[in-house]
C-alpha positions in Angstrom: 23.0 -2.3 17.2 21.0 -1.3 14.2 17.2 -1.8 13.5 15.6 -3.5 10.5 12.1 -3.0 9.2 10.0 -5.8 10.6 6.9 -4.8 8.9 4.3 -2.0 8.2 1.3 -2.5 10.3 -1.9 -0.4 9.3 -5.5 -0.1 11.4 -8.1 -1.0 9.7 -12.1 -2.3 10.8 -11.5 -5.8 8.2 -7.8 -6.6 8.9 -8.9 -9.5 6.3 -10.4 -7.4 3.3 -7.5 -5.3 3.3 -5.0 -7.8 3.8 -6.5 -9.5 0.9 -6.8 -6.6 -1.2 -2.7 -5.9 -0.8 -2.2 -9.2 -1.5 -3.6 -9.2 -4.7 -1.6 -6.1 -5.8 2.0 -6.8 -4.4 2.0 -11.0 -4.7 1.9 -11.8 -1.7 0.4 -14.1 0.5 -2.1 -13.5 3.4 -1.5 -15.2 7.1 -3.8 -15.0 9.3 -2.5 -16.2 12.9 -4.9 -14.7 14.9 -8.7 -14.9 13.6 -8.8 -11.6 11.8 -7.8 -9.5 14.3 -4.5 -9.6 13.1 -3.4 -10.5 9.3 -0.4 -10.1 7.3 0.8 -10.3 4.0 4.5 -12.1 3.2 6.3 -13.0 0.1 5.6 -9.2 -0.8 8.1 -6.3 -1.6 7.6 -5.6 2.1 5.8 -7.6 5.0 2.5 -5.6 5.1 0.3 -6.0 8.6 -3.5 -5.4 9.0 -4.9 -5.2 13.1 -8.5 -4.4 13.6 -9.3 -1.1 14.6 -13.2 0.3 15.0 -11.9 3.4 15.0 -8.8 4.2 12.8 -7.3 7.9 12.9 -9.4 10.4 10.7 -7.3 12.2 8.1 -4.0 12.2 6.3 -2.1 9.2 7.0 1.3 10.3 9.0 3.0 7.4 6.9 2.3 5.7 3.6 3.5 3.4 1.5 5.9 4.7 -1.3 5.8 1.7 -4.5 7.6 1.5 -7.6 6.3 0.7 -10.7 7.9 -0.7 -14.3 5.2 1.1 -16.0 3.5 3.8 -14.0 0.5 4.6 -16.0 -0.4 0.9 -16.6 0.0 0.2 -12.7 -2.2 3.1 -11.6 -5.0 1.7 -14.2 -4.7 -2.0 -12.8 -4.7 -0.4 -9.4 -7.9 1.5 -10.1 -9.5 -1.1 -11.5 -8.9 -3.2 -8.4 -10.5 -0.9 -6.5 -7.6 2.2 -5.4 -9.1 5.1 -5.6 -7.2 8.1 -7.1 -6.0 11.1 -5.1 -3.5 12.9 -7.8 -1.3 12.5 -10.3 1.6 14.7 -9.1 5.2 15.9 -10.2 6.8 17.1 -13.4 8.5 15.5 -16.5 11.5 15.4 -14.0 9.4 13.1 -11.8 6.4 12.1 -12.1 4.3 10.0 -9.2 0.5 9.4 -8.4 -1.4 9.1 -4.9 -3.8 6.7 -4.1 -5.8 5.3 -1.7 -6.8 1.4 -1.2 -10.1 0.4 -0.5 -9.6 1.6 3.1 -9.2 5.2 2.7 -5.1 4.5 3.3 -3.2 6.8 1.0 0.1 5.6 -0.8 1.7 6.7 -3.7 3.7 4.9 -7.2 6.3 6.5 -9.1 7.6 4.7 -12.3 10.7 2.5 -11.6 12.7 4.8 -14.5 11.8 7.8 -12.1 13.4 6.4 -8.9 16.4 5.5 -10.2 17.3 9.4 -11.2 15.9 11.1 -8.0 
């Protein structure tokens, strides 16, 4: 027997806002089965999953989203202006990747598609 990835599910107080908000940034499209309290986005690189949560665990996120990019500085620009928030720009001209958070506070991080491909 061998497991598949299903989907990433992440707390949040407006399962909506933020399902919306990914949406907008990976293609897809938001479902919402459940009145809010539980809203996903399909069609996406990955099936992304919002529940509500009052209280979502403070701090670093133990697991985050890791994207790739075509163009890595003109993603993190168009994320920013969407509303991400940048952490850091990190790495060397080896490898190169930036941290970010979504209007949520949830950290992820993009590394350029040319990048990936040599690690």
């Amino acid at each position: 027997m061998a497991l598949t990835l299903g989907m990433v599910t992440c707390d949040t107080p407006d399962p909506r806002g933020l399902a919306t908000w990914w949406a907008a940034q990976t293609g897809g499209d938001v479902v919402d089965p459940f009145d809010g309290a539980f809203v996903m986005v399909v069609g996406g690189p990955v099936r992304l999953a919002f529940q509500i949560d009052q209280a979502p665990t403070p701090g670093k996120n133990r697991l985050h989203l890791d994207l790739v990019a075509a163009d890595l500085d003109g993603e993190v620009d168009r994320l920013v202006a969407a509303g991400a928030g940048l952490v850091e720009r990190r790495g060397d001209d080896s490898f190169r990747w930036v941290t970010l958070t979504d209007p949520a506070g949830n950290e992820f991080c993009v590394a350029g598609a040319d990048e990936t491909d040599e690690a």
